[in-house]
C-alpha positions as CSV (number, residue, x, y, z in Angstrom):
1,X,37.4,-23.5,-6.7
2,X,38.7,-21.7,-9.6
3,X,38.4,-24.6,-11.8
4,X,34.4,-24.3,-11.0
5,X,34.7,-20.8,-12.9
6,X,36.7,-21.7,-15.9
7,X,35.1,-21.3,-19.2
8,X,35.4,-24.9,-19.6
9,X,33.5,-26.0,-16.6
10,X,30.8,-22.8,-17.1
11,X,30.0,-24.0,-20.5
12,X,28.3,-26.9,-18.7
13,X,25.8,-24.2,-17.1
14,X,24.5,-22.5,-19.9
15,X,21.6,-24.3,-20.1
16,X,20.4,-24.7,-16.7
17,X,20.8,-20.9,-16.2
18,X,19.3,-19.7,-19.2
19,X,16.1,-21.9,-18.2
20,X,15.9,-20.7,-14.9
21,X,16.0,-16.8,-16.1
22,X,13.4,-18.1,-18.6
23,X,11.1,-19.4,-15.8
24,X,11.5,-15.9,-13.3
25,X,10.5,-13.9,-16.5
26,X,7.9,-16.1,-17.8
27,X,6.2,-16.1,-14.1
28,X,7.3,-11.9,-13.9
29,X,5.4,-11.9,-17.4
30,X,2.2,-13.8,-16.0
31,X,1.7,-11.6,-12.9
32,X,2.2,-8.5,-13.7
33,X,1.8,-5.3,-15.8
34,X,4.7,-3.2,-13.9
35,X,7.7,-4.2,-12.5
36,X,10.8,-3.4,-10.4
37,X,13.8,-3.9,-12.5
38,X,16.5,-3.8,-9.6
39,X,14.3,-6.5,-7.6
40,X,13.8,-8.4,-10.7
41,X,17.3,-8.4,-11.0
42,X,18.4,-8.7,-7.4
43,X,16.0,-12.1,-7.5
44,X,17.4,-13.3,-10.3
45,X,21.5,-13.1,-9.4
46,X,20.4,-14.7,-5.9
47,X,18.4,-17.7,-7.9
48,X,21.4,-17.6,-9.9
49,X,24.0,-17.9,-7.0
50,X,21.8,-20.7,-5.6
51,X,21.1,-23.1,-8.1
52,X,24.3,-22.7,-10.3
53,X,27.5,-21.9,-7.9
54,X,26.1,-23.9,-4.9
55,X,23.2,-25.8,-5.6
56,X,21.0,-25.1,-3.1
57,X,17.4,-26.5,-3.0
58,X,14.7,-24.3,-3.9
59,X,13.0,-24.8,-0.4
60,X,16.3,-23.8,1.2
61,X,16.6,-21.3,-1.3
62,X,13.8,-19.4,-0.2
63,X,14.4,-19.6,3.8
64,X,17.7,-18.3,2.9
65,X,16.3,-15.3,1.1
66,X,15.3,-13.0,3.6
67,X,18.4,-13.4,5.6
68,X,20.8,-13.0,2.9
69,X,19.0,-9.6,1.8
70,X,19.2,-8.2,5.7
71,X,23.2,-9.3,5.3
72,X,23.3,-7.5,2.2
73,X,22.1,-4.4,3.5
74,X,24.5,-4.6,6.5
75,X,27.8,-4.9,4.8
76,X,27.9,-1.5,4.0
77,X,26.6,-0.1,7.5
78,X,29.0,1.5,10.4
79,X,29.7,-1.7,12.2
80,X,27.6,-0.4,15.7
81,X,26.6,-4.0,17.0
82,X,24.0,-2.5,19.3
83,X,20.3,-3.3,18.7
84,X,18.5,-2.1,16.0
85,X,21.1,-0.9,13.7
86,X,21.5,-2.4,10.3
87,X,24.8,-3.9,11.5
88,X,23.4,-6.0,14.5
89,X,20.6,-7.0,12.2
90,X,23.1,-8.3,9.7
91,X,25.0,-10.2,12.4
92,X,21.7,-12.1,13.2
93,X,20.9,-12.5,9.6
94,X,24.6,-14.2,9.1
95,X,24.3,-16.2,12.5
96,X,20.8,-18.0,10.8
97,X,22.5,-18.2,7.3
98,X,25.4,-20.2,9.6
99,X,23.2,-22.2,10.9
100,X,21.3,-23.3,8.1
101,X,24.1,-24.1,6.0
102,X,26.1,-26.1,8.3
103,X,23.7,-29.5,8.0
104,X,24.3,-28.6,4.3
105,X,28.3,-28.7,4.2
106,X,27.8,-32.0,6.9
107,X,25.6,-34.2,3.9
108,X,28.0,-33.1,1.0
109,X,31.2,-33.6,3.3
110,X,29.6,-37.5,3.5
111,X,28.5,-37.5,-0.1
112,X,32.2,-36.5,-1.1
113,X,33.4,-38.9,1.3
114,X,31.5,-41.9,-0.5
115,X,32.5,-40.7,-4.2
116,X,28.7,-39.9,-5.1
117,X,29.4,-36.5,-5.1
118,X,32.0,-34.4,-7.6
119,X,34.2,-31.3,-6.1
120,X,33.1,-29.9,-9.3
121,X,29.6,-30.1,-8.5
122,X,29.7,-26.8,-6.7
123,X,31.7,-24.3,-5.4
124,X,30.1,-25.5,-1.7
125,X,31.7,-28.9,-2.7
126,X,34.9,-27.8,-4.0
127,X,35.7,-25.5,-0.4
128,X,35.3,-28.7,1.5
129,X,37.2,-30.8,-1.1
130,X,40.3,-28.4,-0.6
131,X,43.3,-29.7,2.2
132,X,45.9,-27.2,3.7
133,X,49.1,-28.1,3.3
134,X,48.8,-30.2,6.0
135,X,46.5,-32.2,3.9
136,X,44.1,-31.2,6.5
137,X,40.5,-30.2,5.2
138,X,39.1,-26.5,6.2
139,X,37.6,-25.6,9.3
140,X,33.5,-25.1,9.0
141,X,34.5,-21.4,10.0
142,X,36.7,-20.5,7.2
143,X,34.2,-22.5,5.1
144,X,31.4,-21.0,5.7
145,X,33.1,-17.5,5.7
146,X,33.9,-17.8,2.1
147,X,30.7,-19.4,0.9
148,X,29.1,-16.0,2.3
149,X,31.9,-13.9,1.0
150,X,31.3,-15.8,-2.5
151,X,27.5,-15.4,-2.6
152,X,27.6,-11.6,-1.5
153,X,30.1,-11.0,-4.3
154,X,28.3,-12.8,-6.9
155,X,25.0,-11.4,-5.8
156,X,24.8,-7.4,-5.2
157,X,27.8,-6.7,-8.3
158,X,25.8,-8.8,-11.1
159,X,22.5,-7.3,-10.3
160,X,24.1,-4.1,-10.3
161,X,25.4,-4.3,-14.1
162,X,21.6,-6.0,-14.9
163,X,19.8,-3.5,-13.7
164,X,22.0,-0.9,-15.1
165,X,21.8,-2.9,-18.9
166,X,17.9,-2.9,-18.9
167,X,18.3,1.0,-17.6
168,X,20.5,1.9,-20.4
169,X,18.1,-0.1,-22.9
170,X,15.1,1.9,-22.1
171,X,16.9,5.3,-22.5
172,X,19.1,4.7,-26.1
173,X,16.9,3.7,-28.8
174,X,20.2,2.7,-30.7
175,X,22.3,0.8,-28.7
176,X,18.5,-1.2,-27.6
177,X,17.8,-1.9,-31.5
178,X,21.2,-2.8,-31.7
179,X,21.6,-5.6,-28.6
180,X,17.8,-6.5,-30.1
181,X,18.9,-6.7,-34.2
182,X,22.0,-9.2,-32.1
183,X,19.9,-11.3,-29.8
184,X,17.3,-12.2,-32.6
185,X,19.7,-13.1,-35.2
186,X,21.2,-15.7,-32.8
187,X,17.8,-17.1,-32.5
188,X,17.3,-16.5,-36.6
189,X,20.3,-18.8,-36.5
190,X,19.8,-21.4,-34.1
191,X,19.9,-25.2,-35.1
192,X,16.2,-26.7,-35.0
193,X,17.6,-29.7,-32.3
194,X,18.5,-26.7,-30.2
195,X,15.9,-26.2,-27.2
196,X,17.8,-23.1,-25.3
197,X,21.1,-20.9,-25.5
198,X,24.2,-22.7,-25.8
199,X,27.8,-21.5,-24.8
200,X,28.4,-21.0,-28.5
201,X,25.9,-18.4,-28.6
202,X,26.6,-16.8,-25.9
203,X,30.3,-16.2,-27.3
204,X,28.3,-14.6,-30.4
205,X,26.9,-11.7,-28.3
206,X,29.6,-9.3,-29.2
207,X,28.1,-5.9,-29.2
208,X,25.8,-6.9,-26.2
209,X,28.9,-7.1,-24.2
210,X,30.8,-4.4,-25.3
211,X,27.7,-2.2,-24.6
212,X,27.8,-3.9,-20.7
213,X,31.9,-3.2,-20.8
214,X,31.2,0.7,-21.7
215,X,28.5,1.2,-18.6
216,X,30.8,-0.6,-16.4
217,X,33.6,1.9,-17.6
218,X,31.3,4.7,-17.2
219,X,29.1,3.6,-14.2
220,X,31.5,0.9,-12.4
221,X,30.0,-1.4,-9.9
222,X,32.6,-1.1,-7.7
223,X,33.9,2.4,-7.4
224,X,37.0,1.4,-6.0
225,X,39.0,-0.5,-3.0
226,X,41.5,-0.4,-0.4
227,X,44.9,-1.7,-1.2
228,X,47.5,-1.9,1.9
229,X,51.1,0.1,1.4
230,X,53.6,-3.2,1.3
231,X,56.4,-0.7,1.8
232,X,57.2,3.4,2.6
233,X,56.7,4.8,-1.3
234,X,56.3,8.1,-2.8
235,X,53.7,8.8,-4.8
236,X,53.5,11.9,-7.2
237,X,55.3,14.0,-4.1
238,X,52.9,11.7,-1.6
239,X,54.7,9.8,1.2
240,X,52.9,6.9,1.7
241,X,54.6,4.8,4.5
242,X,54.1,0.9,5.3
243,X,51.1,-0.4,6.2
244,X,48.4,2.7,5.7
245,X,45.2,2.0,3.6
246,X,45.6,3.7,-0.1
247,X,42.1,4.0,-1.8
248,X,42.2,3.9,-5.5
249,X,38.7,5.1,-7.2
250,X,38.6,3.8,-10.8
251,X,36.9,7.3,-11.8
252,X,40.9,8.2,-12.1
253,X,41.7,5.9,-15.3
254,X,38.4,5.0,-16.8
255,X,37.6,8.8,-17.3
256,X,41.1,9.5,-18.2
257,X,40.8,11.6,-21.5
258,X,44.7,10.1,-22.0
259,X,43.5,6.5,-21.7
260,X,39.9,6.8,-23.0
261,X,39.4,9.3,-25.9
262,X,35.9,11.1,-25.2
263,X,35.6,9.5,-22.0
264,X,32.0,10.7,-21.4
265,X,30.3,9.8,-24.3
266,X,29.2,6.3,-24.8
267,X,31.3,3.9,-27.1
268,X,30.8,0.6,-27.0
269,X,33.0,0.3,-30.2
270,X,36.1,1.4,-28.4
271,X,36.6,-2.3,-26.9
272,X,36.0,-3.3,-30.8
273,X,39.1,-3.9,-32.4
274,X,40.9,-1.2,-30.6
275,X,44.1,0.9,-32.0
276,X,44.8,1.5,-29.0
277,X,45.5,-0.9,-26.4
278,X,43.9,-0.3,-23.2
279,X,47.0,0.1,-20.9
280,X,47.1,-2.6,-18.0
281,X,45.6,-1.5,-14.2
282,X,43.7,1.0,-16.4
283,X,39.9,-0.7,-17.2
284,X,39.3,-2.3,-13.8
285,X,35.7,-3.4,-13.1
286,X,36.7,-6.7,-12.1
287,X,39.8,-5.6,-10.5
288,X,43.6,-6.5,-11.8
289,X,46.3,-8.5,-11.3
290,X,46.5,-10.9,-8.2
291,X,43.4,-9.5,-7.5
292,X,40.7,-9.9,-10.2
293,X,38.1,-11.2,-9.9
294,X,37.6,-15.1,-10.2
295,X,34.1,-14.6,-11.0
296,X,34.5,-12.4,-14.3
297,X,33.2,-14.7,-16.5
298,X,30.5,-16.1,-14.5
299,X,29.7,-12.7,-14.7
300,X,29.0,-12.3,-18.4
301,X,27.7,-15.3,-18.8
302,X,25.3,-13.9,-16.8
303,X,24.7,-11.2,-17.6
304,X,24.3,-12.1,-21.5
305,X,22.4,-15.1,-20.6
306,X,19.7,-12.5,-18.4
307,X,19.7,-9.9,-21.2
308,X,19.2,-12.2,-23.7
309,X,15.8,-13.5,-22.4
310,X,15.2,-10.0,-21.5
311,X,14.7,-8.5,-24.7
312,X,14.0,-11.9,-26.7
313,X,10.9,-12.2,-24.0
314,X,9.3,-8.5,-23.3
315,X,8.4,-5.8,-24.4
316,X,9.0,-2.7,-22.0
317,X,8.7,1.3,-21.2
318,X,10.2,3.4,-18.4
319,X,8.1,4.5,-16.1
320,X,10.2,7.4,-14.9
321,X,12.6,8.4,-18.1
322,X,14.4,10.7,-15.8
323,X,15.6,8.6,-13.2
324,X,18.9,8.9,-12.4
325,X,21.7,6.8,-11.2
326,X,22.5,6.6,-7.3
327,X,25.0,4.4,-5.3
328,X,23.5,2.6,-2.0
329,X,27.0,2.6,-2.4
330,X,26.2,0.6,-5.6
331,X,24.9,2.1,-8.5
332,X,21.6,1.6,-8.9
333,X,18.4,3.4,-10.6
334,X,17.0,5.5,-7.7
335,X,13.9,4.8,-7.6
336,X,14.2,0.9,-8.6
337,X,13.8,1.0,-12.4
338,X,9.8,0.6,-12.1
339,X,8.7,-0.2,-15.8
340,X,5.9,-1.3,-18.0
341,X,5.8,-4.6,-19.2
342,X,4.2,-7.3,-21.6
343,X,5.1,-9.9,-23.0
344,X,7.0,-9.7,-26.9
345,X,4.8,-10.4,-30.0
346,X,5.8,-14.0,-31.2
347,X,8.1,-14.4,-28.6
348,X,10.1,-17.3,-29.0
349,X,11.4,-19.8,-26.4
């Protein structure tokens, strides 16, 4: 499974991700004059999830959809299974997604079985390619448990830092002409046999990711986790025994004046060449150590790949230049990131 997110296997995405973030703007571009960012992005990072990490059908796709936003809402709800509440509602929701999936996992289990189907084809494929150490395949429960897991994980943080790019766009005339001056010299440069974005390009959006980096310092997706006490420690004159919860925020490093000079001004040129190494467990949007995320780099890839078409295809205006930042617990624009939009002058594809 964590071949599946390697650079090396990724690469081989590129191209089918940046044409089907091309297609969701170009039709976003037809129909209207206004738009929700955070739903625009939210629909994107689920097409995304679908196509690229599982390959599920478009028809499937959009059963799936309502279901998997009613889940999404419910994970961060008191867990009162009683009806009504958002929690029971979720259960449901995940009970349908269950059952929809299973005749899924049955076909490829068959297709792998026959060799017409790759492990690599999809993370779907590669869970029921993996044996215990019994050699023993998974059961459908754990299976289907971690698909979930893995779609609400690669879902609700990407659209999070999306939304939270174009929303930083629209307020810094700088760091927008910037990412803009960036974007359209990699089109300036492309090779004429070239149809769409390649991985190379992709590794050529420098300042575009250091500007994503910076909000993610600033305005994490995650504000933090639980982490269990292994042992009875001591923690600046804290006794923490075995086995309680310890939350860590990441508020405590990445606005750590010690760690990040200025930590409240915007600097996307302090993960430029720095002077100063960022000290390990210190920058952790994606987590650290045995626990970072595997899907980091699916991640800016993309991202880049979204923002890319994003400011290579329209041309946009806040509709509320005030709004404000919220968590629901994630950070999102409070009120959606509603903007004006049209279509770029000579907009290349």
């Amino acid at each position: 499974m964590l071949k599946f997110l390697k650079p090396e296997c990724l690469q081989n995405y590129v191209k089918k991700m940046d044409e089907l973030v091309y297609k969701v703007l170009l039709k976003e571009l037809k129909e209207n004059k206004t738009t929700q960012v955070v739903r625009l992005m939210k629909k994107l990072s689920y097409d995304m999830a679908c196509n690229v990490l599982f390959d599920i059908d478009d028809h499937t796709r959009e059963i799936l959809f309502e279901d998997f936003t009613t889940a999404f809402k419910a994970i961060h709800s008191l867990p009162i299974n009683f009806p009504g509440t958002s929690f029971w509602g979720g259960q449901k929701a995940r009970a349908r997604i269950v059952a929809k999936i299973l005749p899924i996992m049955n076909k490829r289990r068959e297709d792998l079985s026959k060799g017409v189907l790759s492990s690599t084809n999809d993370m779907l494929s590669c869970l029921l390619a993996i044996r215990d150490e019994n050699h023993q395949p998974l059961s459908d429960d754990i299976i289907t448990d971690n698909f979930i897991f893995l779609f609400v994980a690669s879902h609700d943080t990407s659209a999070t830092l999306m939304s939270l790019m174009i929303w930083k766009l629209s307020r810094d005339q700088e760091v927008y002409n910037k990412v803009l001056e960036e974007q359209m010299e990699i089109l300036k440069q492309r090779e004429a046999n070239e149809e769409g974005l390649t991985w190379g390009e992709i590794q050529k959006m420098k300042y575009t990711w250091r500007v994503a980096q910076e909000l993610m310092r600033m305005i994490p997706p995650l504000f933090g986790a639980f982490r269990k006490a292994l042992k009875d420690t001591c923690y600046q004159g804290y006794d923490i025994p075995k086995g309680w919860q310890v939350y860590w925020a990441s508020s405590g490093t990445h606005e750590n004046k010690d760690i990040f000079e200025n930590p409240y001004k915007f600097e996307p040129s302090r993960f430029e060449n720095q002077t100063k190494p960022i000290p390990p467990f210190t920058y952790l949007p994606f987590g650290a150590g045995l626990h970072n995320c595997i899907g980091n780099e699916f991640a800016r890839v993309e991202t880049l790949t979204t923002i890319h078409n994003f400011v290579k295809m329209c041309e946009w205006s806040q509709l509320n230049p005030e709004e404000t930042i919220t968590r629901q617990p994630m950070p999102y624009p409070s009120l959606g990131l509603p903007v004006m939009i049209k279509p770029r002058c000579n907009m290349s594809s």
